[in-house]
C-alpha positions as CSV (number, residue, x, y, z in Angstrom):
1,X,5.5,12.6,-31.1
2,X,2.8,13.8,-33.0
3,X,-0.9,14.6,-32.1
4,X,-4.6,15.7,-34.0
5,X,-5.2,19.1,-32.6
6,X,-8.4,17.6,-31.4
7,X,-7.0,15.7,-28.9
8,X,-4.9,18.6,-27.6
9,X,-5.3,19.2,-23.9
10,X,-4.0,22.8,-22.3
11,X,-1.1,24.0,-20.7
12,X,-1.0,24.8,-16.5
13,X,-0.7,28.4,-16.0
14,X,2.2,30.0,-13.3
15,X,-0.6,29.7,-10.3
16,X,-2.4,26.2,-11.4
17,X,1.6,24.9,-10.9
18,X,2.2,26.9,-7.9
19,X,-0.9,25.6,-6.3
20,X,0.0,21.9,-7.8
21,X,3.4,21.9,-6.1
22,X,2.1,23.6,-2.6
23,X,-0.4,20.6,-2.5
24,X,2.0,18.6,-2.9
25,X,4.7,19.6,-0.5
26,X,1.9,19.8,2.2
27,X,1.6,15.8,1.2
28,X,5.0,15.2,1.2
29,X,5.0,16.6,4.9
30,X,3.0,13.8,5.7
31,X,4.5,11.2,3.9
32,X,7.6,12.6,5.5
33,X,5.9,12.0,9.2
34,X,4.6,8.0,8.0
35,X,7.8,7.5,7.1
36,X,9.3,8.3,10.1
37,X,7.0,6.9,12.1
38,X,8.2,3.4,10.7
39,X,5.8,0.1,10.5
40,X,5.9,-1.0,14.4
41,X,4.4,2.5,15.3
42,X,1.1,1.1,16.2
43,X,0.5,-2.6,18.2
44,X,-2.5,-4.1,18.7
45,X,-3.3,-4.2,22.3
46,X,-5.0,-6.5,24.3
47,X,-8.9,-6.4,23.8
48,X,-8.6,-4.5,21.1
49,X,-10.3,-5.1,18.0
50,X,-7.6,-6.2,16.1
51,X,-5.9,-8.5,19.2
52,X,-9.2,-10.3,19.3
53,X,-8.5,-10.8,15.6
54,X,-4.8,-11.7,16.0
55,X,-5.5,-14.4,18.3
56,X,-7.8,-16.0,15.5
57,X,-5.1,-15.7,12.7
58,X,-1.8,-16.5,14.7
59,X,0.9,-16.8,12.8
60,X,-1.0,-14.9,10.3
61,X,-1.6,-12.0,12.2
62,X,-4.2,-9.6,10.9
63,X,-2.5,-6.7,12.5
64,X,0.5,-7.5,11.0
65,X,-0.8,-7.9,7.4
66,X,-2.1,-4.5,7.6
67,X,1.0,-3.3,8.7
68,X,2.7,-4.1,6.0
69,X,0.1,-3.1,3.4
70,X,0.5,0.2,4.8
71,X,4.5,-0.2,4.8
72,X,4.4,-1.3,1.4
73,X,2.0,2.2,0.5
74,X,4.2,4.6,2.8
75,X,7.4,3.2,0.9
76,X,5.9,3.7,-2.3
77,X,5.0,7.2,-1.4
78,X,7.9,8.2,-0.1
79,X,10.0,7.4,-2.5
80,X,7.9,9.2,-5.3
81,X,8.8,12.5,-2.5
82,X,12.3,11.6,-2.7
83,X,12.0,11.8,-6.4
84,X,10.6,14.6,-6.9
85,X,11.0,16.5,-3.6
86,X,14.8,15.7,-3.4
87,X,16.0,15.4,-6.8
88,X,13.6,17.5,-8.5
89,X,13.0,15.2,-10.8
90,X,9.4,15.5,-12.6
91,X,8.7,12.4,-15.0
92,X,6.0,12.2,-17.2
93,X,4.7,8.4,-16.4
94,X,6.9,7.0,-13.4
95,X,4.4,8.7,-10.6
96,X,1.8,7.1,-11.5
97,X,2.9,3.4,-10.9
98,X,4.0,5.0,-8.0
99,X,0.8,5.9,-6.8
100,X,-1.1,3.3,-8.0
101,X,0.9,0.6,-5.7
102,X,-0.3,2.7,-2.9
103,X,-3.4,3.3,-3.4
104,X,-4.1,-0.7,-4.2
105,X,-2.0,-1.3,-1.1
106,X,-3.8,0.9,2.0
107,X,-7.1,0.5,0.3
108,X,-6.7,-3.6,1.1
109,X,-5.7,-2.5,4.5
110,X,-9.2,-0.9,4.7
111,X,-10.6,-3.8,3.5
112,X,-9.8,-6.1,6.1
113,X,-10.4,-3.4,8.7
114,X,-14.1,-2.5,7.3
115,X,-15.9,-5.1,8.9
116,X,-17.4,-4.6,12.4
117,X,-17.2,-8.2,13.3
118,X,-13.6,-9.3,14.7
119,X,-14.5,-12.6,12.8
120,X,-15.5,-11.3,9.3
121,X,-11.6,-9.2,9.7
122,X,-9.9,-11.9,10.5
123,X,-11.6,-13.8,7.4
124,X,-11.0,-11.0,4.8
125,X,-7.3,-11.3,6.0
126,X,-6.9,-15.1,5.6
127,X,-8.6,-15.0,2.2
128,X,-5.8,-12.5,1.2
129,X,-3.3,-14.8,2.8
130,X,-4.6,-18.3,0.9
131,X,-4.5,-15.6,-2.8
132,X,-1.1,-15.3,-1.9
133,X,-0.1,-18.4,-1.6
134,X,-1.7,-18.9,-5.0
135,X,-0.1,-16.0,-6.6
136,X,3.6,-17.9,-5.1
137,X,2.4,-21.3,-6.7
138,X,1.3,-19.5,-9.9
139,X,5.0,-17.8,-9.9
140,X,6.6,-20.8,-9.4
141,X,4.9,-22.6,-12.6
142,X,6.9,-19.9,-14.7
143,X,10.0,-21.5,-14.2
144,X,8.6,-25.0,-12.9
145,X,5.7,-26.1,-14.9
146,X,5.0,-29.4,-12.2
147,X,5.4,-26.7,-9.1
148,X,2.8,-27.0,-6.4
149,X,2.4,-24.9,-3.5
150,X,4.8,-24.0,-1.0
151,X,4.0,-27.1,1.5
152,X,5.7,-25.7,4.3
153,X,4.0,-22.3,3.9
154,X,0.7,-24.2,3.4
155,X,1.0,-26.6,5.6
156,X,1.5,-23.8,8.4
157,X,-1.9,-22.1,7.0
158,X,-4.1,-25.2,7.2
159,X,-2.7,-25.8,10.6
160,X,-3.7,-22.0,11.2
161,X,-7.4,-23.2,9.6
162,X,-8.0,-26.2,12.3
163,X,-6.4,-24.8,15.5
164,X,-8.3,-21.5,15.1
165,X,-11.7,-23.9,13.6
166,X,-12.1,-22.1,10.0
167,X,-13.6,-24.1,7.3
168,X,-11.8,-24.1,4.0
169,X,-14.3,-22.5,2.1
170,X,-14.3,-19.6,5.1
171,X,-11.0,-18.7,4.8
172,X,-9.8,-20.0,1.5
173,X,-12.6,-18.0,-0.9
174,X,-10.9,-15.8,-3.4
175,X,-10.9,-12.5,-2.1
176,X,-12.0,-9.5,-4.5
177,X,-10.1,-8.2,-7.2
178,X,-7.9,-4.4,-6.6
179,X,-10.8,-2.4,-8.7
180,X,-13.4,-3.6,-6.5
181,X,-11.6,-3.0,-3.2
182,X,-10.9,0.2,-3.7
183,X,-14.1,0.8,-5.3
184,X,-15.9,-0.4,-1.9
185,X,-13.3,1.4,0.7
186,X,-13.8,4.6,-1.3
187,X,-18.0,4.6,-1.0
188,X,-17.5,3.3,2.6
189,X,-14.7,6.2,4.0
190,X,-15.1,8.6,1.2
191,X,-12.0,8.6,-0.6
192,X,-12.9,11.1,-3.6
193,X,-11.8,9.5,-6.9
194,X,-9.5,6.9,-5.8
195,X,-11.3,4.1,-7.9
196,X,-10.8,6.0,-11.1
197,X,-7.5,7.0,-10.3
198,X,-6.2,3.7,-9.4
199,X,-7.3,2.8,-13.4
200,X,-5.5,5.8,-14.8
201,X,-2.6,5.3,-12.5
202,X,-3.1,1.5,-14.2
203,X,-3.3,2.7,-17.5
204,X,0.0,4.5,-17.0
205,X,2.0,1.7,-16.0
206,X,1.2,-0.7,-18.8
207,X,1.1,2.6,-21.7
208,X,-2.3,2.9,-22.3
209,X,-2.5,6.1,-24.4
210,X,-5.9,6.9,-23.1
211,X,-4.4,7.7,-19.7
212,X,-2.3,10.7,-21.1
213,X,-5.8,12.8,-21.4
214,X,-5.7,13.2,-17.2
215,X,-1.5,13.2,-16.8
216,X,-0.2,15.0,-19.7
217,X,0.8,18.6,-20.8
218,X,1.7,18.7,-24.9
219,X,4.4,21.0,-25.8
220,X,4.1,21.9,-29.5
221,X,4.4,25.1,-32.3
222,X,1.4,25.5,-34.2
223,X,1.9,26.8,-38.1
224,X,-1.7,27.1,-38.4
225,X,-2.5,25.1,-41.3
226,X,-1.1,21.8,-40.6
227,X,-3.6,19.0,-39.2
228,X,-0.9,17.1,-37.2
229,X,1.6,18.7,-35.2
230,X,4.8,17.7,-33.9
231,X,5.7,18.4,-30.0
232,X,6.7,16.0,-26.3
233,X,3.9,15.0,-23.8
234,X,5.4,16.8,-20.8
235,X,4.6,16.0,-17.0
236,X,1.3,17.8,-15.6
237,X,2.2,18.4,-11.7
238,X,-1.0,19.1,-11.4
239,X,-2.3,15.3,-11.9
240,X,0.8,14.2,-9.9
241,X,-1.0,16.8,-7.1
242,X,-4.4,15.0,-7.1
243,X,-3.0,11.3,-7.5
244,X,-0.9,11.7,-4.8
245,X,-3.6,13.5,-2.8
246,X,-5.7,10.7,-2.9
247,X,-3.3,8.6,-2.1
248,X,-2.4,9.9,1.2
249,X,-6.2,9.9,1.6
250,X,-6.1,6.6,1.3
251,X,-3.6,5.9,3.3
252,X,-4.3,8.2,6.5
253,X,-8.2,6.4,6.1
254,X,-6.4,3.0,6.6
255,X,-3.8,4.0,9.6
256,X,-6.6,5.7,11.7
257,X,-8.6,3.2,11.8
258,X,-5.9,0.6,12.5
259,X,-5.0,2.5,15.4
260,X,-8.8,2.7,16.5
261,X,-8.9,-1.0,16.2
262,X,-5.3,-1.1,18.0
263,X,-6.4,0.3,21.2
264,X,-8.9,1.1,23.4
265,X,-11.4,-1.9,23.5
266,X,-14.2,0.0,24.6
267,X,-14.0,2.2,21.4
268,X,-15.9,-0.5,18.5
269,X,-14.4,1.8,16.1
270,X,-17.9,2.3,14.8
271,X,-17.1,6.5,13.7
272,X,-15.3,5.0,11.1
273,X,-17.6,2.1,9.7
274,X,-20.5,4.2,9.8
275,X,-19.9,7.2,7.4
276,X,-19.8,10.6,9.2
277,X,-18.7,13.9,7.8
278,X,-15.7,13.8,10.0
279,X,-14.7,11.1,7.4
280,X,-15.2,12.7,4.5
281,X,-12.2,13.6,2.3
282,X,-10.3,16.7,2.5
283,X,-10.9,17.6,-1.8
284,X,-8.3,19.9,-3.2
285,X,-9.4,22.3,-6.5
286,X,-7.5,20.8,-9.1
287,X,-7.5,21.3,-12.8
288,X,-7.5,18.4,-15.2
289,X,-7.1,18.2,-19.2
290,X,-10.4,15.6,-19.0
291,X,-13.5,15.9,-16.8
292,X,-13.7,13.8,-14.0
């Protein structure tokens, strides 16, 4: 491809990638441990937060929503370690949609954990539920233009709505969109950059060429005269590095607080809803072609 020389970003010295990949192997550790770990690591006890919350959401189960938001993230990060980890496979775009799944995904978990109140949780997680249900119905009109909700599924929910005595327009308000969830989890547990990562990460996935300014290298020869030149946009580990970072950020955020809302009824959780710096993220020094 071809680029204006002022749009050129730089090339990673030997120690920028050196410290890129030890970042990242120390997060592949991690991802290594979720993994293993598996999704029925953690189970909400009785009188814990979260088992108060179950018992207001059966069959929907806000425990087990969040469980597999953080499934879906763990999987998603994983295999982006297999990828590159395993195979030592580097590609230029393909982290990013990667990453971006998981950060959308653990920072819904800490949505519906945020709240204090067992009752505003178990809300949050019902709204989720009724947008999916819509998102199922909305599916089904691409092949079916007549195709209405999934009655049995909905029947269940509104069932769900009565026994537990939630008003429709409780438990059936449109939730936020990704952007703003993340944006909110990220002020309330300080996750540095996630919200503009998630956009780039965004950006990536659909081919927005804006998004090559934070995740590219551009390999080229310069004959000094020409106003164009000809070279490849090459992977940059060191965005890989930082979206992944945050990422796990994200995601180690969402599973310690469910496992303070999993156990321990005495424990409100309240370390985590009230910002402390215990909280606060654990920032790498990265190097990007654009300021952040």
């Amino acid at each position: 491809m071809s680029e204006t020389k002022s749009g050129l970003g730089r090339r990673l010295s030997e120690s920028e990638s050196e410290q890129a990949w030890a970042s990242l192997r120390t997060d592949f550790a991690e991802i290594s441990r979720w993994q293993d770990e598996g999704i029925s690591s953690v189970e909400a006890k009785p009188g814990s937060l979260l088992g108060i919350v179950d018992a207001m959401t059966e069959p929907f189960q806000a425990s087990h929503h969040v469980g597999y938001l953080l499934h879906t993230a763990v999987d998603h990060l994983h295999g982006l370690k297999m990828l590159m980890d395993q195979t030592g496979a580097q590609h230029t775009f393909a982290p990013y949609t990667l990453v971006r799944a998981a950060v959308e995904s653990a920072s819904t978990a800490l949505w519906i954990l945020q709240p204090e109140a067992p009752r505003e949780v178990a809300r949050r997680s019902l709204r989720l539920e009724f947008a999916d249900l819509n998102d199922l119905k909305r599916a089904n009109t691409t092949d079916d233009p007549d195709a209405g909700h999934d009655e049995v599924r909905l029947g269940t929910f509104d069932s769900c709505l009565s026994r537990h005595g939630w008003k429709n327009q409780e438990a059936k308000e449109r939730p936020p969109g990704p952007l703003v969830i993340i944006q909110e989890v990220s002020e309330h547990f300080d996750v540095f950059g996630a919200a503009l990562m998630w956009q780039i990460c965004s950006a990536a996935a659909h081919g927005k060429r804006w998004a090559r300014q934070y995740l590219t290298l551009f390999e080229f020869d310069d004959d000094g005269t020409s106003k164009v030149l000809s070279g490849r946009l090459t992977s940059d580990e060191s965005a890989i590095a930082m979206a992944v970072h945050i990422a796990c950020d994200m995601v180690g955020k969402a599973k310690a607080v469910r496992g303070i809302h999993s156990k321990d009824p005495l424990h409100s959780g309240a370390s985590f809803i009230r910002r402390k710096p215990a909280c606060k993220s654990s920032s790498r020094d990265f190097s990007f072609h654009a300021d952040w």
